[in-house]
Each structure stands twice: as structure tokens, then as C-alpha cells.
C-alpha positions in Angstrom: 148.5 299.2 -265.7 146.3 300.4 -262.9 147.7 299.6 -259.1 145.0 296.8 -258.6 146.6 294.7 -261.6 150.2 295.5 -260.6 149.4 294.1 -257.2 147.5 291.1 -258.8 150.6 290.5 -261.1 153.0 290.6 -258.3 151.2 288.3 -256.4 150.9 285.3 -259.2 154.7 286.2 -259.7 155.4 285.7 -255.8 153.5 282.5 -256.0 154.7 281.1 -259.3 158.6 281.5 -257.9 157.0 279.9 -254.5 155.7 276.7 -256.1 159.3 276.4 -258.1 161.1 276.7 -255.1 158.9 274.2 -253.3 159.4 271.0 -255.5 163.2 270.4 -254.2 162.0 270.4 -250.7 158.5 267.7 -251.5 160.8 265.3 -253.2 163.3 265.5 -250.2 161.0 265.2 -247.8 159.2 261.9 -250.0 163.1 260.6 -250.1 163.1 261.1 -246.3 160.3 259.0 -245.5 161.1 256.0 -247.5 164.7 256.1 -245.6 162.8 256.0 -242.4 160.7 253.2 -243.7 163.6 251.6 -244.3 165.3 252.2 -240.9 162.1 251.0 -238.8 162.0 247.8 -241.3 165.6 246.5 -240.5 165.8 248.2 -236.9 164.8 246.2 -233.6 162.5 248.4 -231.9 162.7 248.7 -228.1 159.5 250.8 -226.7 159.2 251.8 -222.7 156.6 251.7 -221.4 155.1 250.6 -224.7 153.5 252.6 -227.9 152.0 256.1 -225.9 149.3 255.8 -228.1 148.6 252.5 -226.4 150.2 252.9 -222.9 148.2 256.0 -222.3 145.4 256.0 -224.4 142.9 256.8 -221.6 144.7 260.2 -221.2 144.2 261.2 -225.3 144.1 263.3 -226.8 148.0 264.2 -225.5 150.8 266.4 -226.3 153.8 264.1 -227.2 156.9 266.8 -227.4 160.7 266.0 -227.7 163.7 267.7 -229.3 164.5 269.4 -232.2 166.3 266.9 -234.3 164.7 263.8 -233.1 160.7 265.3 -233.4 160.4 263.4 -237.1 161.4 260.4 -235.3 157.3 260.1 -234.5 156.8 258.5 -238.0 158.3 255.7 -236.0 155.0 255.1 -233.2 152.3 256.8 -235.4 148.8 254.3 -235.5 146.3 255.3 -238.1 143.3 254.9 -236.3 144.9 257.7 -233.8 144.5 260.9 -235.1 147.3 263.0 -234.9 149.0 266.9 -236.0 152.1 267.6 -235.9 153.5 271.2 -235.8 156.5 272.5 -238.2 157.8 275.8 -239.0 156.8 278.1 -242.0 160.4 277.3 -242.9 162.0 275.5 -246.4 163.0 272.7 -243.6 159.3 273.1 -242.4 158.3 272.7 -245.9 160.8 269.4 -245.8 158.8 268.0 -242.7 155.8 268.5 -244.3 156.1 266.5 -246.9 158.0 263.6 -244.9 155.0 263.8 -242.3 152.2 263.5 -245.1 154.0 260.9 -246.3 152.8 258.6 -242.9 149.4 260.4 -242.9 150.1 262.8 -240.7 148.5 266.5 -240.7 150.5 269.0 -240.0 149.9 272.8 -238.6 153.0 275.1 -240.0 154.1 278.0 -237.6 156.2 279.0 -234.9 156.9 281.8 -232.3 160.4 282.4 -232.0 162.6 284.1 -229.8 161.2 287.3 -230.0 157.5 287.7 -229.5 157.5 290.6 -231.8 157.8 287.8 -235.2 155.2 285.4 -233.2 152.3 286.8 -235.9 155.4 286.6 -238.8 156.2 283.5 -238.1 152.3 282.0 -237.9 152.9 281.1 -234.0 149.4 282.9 -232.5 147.2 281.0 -235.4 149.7 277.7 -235.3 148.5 277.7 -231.2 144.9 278.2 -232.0 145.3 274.8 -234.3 146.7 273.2 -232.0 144.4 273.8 -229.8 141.7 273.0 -231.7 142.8 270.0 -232.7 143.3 269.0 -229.0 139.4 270.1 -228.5 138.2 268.1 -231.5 139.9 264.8 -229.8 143.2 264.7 -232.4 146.6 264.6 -230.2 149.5 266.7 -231.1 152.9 266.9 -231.6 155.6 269.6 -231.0 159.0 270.3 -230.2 159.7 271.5 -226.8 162.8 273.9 -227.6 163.2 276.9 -229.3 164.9 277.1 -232.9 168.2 278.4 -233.2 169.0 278.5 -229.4 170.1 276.6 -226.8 169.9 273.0 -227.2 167.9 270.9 -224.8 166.2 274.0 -223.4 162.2 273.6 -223.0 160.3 276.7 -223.8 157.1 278.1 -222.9 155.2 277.0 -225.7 154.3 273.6 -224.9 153.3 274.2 -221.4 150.9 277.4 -222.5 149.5 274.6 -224.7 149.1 272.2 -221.8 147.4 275.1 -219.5 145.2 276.3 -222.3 143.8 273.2 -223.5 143.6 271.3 -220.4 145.5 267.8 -221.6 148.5 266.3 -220.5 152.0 266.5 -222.1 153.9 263.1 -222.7 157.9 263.6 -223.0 159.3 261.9 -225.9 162.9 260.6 -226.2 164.3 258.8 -229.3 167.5 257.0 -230.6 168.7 254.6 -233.0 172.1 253.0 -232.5 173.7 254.2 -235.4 172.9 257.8 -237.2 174.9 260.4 -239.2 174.9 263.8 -236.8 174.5 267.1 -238.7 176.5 269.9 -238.3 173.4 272.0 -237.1 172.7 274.1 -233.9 170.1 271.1 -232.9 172.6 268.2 -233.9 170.2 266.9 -236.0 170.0 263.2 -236.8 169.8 260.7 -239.6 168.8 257.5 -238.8 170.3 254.7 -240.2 168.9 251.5 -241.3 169.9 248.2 -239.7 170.0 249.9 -236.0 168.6 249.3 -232.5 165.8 251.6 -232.2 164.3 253.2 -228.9 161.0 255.4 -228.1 160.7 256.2 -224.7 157.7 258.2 -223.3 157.9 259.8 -219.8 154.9 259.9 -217.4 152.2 262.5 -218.4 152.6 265.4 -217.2 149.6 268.0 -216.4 149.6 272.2 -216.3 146.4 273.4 -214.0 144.8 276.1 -216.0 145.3 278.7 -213.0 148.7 278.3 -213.2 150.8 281.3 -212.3 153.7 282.2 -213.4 156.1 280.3 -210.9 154.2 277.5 -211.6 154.4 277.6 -215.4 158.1 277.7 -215.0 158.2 275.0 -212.5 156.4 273.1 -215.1 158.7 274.1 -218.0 162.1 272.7 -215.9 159.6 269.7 -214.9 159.2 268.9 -219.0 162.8 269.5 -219.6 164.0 267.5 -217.2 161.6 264.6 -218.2 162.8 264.9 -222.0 166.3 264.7 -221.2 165.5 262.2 -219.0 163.7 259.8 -221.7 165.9 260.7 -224.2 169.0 259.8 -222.1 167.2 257.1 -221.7 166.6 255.9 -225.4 170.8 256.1 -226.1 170.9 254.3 -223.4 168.9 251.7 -224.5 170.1 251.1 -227.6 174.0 250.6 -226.2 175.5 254.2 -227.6 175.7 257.4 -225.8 175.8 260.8 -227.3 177.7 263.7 -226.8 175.2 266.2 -226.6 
């Protein structure tokens, strides 16, 4: 067998085992989103200062950004006639949100930087910016998470406000909460929303990065987001009578 059909019968091996690996992960994420639909049927829903898509609509398209753990909560404030992409890793769990996302209609653009910038390209993080960005030119607003995976919670990286600088629109802090949920035993605490709950979005005020913005600035701007996200999603437990030991 010469080297070119080795390579070719590699390949459509790597792919079969991809595409059998991949089914678990669809059908959890389909199972995910009819819970969800279930929880915003039977939950109250308590919005401040109203739906984001609504409240600011002048300022779309927006970057709506919250916490790992609470980002698939968007499902819950989603409009169809707003178009909308959400990022998620190139993960198995990324695989998971994928599938609960499409389930509401929502794109989705897979990739993530990381830690170290030496697995940004690995992980899909350069090319998942560039979507992003594109989809902010082309008038669709976006979704990400503000923290970095696997560190410390509740910590806003860089990502979202190079997004902000580079595409010139305005990032809108997210917090969510329902009043009763089953916390996993993750690094993010992750949540599972239950149905039959008081339900809260909250959405901070928007908040701008000037594309000149130097390097003290970007960081000022990265406490200013992380502060406003705790802030909102204090906020949203609040709301909604619990609080959470974070």
C-alpha cells in the first residue's frame, strides 16, 4: 500500500471512530435542551432591565458574556428574529453545547485559546476570534464566556475584551440563576437547572473597549467586566431568594 493510501486509510479510520464517539454527546446535548425547555416552562422568569435583545437593541450587534457554568443558560433570552453565535470549545463538552445550542437555533463557532498561547492554533482560538468577529461585522451578536477553562473561577480573561477592541461593539455582562439547581462537582461549579424554579437574567450596562486601547487600559477594562459579571450574577441569586457559595 503506497503512503498516499495509508494516509487516506488513516484518515477515514480517525473519522469513522470520531463520528462513533460523537453520538453520546448529540443525544445528551438534545436531552439537555428539552430539560431546559422544561425549566423555563414551569419557572417564573424575572428579567432586569428587561430581555438585552430588547433593552439594548439599538447597541446590536453586542457581546453578551457570563460564566462558565451558567453560559448555556442563554437558551433562556434567545429571539429568533435576533441573530445570534455562540462560542464553545473543540471539547466532547463543546461537542455537548453544540448540540443543546442547535437545538434553540443557535449557530455556534467551536474553539478556544487557553492558558497557554502556545495551544491557541490547537485549540481553534485564532480562527474561533476571526468568526466571531465576523459575525459581529455581518450584524449577528455573540456569545462567550468571560473566564478561562480549567482556572480560577470568576476570573475575566482577555479574550472578550480583544473581541470588544477589535470589532468595535459593546460587551453586555450576563448573570443567571434559577432558585433551585443541582451543582456539579466541576472546577466551574457548573449548574443544572431545575424545573419549577424562580428564574433570573440580569444584563449589566454595556460596556465599550476604544480600539487604541493600550495595555493598562485593556486590563482596566478586563477588572471593569469582571466586576460587572459578578455584579449581575450576584445579582440574579439574589433575585430569585437563594445565595450561592461560590
Amino acid at each position: 500500500m503506497s503512503e498516499t493510501h495509508m494516509l487516506r486509510d488513516t484518515m477515514r479510520r480517525a473519522l469513522r471512530r470520531s463520528r462513533e464517539w460523537l453520538w453520546p454527546y448529540v443525544v445528551a446535548g438534545k436531552a439537555g435542551a428539552a430539560v431546559m425547555r422544561l425549566v423555563r416552562a414551569t419557572s417564573s422568569m424575572t428579567m432586569e432591565p428587561g430581555n438585552p435583545f430588547e433593552v439594548y437593541a439599538d447597541r446590536a450587534p453586542f457581546i453578551l458574556t457570563t460564566w462558565h457554568g451558567q453560559h448555556l443558560m442563554v437558551a433562556f433570552i434567545v429571539r429568533p428574529d435576533m441573530p445570534m453565535r455562540v462560542l464553545v470549545s473543540k471539547s466532547r463538552d463543546g461537542d455537548l453545547s453544540a448540540a443543546f445550542l442547535s437545538s434553540f437555533g443557535l449557530g455556534t463557532v467551536r474553539g478556544s485559546g487557553g492558558r497557554d498561547r502556545r495551544y491557541t492554533v490547537e485549540k481553534g482560538g485564532a480562527r474561533a476570534f476571526l468568526q466571531l468577529k465576523r459575525a459581529l461585522d455581518e450584524g449577528a451578536s455573540v456569545a462567550t464566556i468571560a473566564d478561562i477553562s480549567n482556572t480560577i473561577r470568576r476570573k475575566c480573561g482577555e479574550g472578550v475584551i480583544a473581541l470588544a477592541r477589535a470589532s468595535g461593539r459593546p460587551i453586555i455582562p450576563m448573570g443567571f440563576a434559577t432558585s433551585r439547581w443541582y451543582e456539579l462537582d466541576t472546577w466551574d461549579k457548573a449548574t443544572i437547572h431545575l424545573p419549577f424554579s424562580r428564574a433570573a437574567a440580569i444584563a449589566g450596562d454595556p460596556i465599550e473597549v476604544p480600539r487604541d486601547a493600550d495595555p493598562a487600559l485593556v486590563e482596566a477594562k478586563r477588572q471593569e467586566v469582571e466586576r460587572a459579571i459578578n455584579a449581575v450574577t450576584d445579582r440574579a441569586y439574589q433575585v430569585v431568594g437563594k445565595n450561592r457559595d461560590w
